[in-house]
C-alpha positions as CSV (number, residue, x, y, z in Angstrom):
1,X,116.3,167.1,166.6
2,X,116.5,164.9,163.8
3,X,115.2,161.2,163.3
4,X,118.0,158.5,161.9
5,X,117.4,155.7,160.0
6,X,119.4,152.7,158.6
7,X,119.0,152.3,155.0
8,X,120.5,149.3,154.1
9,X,123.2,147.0,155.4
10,X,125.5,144.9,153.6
11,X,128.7,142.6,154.5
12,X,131.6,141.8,151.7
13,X,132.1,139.0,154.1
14,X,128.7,137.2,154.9
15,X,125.2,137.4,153.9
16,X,123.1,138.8,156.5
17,X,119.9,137.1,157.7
18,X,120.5,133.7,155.4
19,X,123.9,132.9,156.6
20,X,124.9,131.4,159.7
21,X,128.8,131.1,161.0
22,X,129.4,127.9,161.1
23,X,131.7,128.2,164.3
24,X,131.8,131.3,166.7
25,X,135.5,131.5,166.3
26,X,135.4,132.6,162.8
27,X,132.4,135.0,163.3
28,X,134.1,138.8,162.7
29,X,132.6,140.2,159.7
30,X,132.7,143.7,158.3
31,X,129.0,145.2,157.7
32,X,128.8,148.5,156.0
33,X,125.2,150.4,156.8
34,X,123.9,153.4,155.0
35,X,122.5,155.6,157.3
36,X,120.4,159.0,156.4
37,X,118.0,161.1,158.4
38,X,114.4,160.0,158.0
39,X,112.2,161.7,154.9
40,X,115.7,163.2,153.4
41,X,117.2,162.0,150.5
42,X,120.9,160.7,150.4
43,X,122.6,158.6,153.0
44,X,126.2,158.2,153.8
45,X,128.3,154.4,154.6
46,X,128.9,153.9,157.7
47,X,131.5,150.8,158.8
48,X,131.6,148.4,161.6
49,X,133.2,144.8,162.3
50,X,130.7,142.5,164.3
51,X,132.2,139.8,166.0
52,X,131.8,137.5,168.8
53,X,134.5,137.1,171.9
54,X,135.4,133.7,170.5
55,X,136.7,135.4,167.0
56,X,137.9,137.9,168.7
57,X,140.8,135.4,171.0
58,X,141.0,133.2,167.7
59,X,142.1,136.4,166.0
60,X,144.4,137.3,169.2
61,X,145.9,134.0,168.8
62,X,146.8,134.2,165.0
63,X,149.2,137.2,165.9
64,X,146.7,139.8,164.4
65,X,145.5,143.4,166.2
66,X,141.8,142.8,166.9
67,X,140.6,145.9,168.1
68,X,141.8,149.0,166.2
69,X,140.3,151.8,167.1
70,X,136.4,151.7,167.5
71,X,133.7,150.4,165.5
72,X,133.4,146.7,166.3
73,X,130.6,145.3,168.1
74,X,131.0,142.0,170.0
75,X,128.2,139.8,170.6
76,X,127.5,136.6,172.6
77,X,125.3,135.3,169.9
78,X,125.3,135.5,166.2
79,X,121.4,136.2,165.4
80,X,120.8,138.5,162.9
81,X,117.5,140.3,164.0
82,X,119.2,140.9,167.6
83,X,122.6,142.6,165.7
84,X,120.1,144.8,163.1
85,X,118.1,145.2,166.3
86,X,121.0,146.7,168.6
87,X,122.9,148.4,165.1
88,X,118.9,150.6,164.9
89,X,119.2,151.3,168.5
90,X,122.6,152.3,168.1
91,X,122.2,154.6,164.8
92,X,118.7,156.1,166.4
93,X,120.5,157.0,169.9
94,X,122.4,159.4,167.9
95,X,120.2,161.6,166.3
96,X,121.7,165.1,167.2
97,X,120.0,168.8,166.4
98,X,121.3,168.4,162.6
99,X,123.1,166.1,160.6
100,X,126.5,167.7,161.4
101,X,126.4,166.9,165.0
102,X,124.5,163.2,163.8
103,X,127.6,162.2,161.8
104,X,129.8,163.4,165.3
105,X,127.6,160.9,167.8
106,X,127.8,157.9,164.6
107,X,131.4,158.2,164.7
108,X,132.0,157.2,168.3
109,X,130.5,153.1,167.0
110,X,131.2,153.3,163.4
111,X,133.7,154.5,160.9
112,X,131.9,156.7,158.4
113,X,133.0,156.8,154.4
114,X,134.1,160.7,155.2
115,X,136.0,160.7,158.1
116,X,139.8,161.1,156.7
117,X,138.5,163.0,153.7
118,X,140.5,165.9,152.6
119,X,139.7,168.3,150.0
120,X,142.4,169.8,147.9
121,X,141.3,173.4,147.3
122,X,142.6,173.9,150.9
123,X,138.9,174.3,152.4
């Protein structure tokens, strides 16, 4: 089994751990996290939209689709160390025998950089 770890995490749409929301209905941000397996080179982005139940209905409200597919996280409060905290948890819970089978148990929270990637040779 391998060990998972979250590289970095970044947000086009707020700067984690120094910015706050200013109301809960307009926290639903896009994070992207680069996740790799531990003592190995390399990682790969993985995507996920956190947001809170309040964005969410302010969202519903405005007429737009709020939950696509997968990969969103809803929490009751905006505090960064408990959404890093619960984002580790989630990326560690899905350590698999390789990373093959890794990037298959990440895909079921997150959206990864690869996953509608085709290659032209046919392969």
């Amino acid at each position: 089994m391998i060990s998972l770890e979250v590289r970095s995490w970044s947000s086009p749409d707020v700067e984690p751990e120094t910015e706050i929301p200013v109301a809960r209905e307009a926290a639903h941000f896009l994070f992207e996290l680069e996740i790799g397996e531990e003592g190995v080179d390399g990682a790969d982005v993985f995507y996920v939209v956190v947001t809170t139940p309040e964005a969410l209905r302010a969202k519903a409200t405005e007429g737009e689709t709020v939950l696509r597919e997968r990969a969103t996280l809803v929490v009751s409060d905006f505090e960064w160390w408990r959404i890093r905290t619960r984002l580790e948890r989630i990326v560690e819970s899905c350590a698999g025998k390789d990373w093959r089978e890794s990037v298959l148990r990440l895909q079921r929270y997150f959206r990864w950089e690869y996953e509608d990637y085709r290659r032209d040779d046919g392969g």
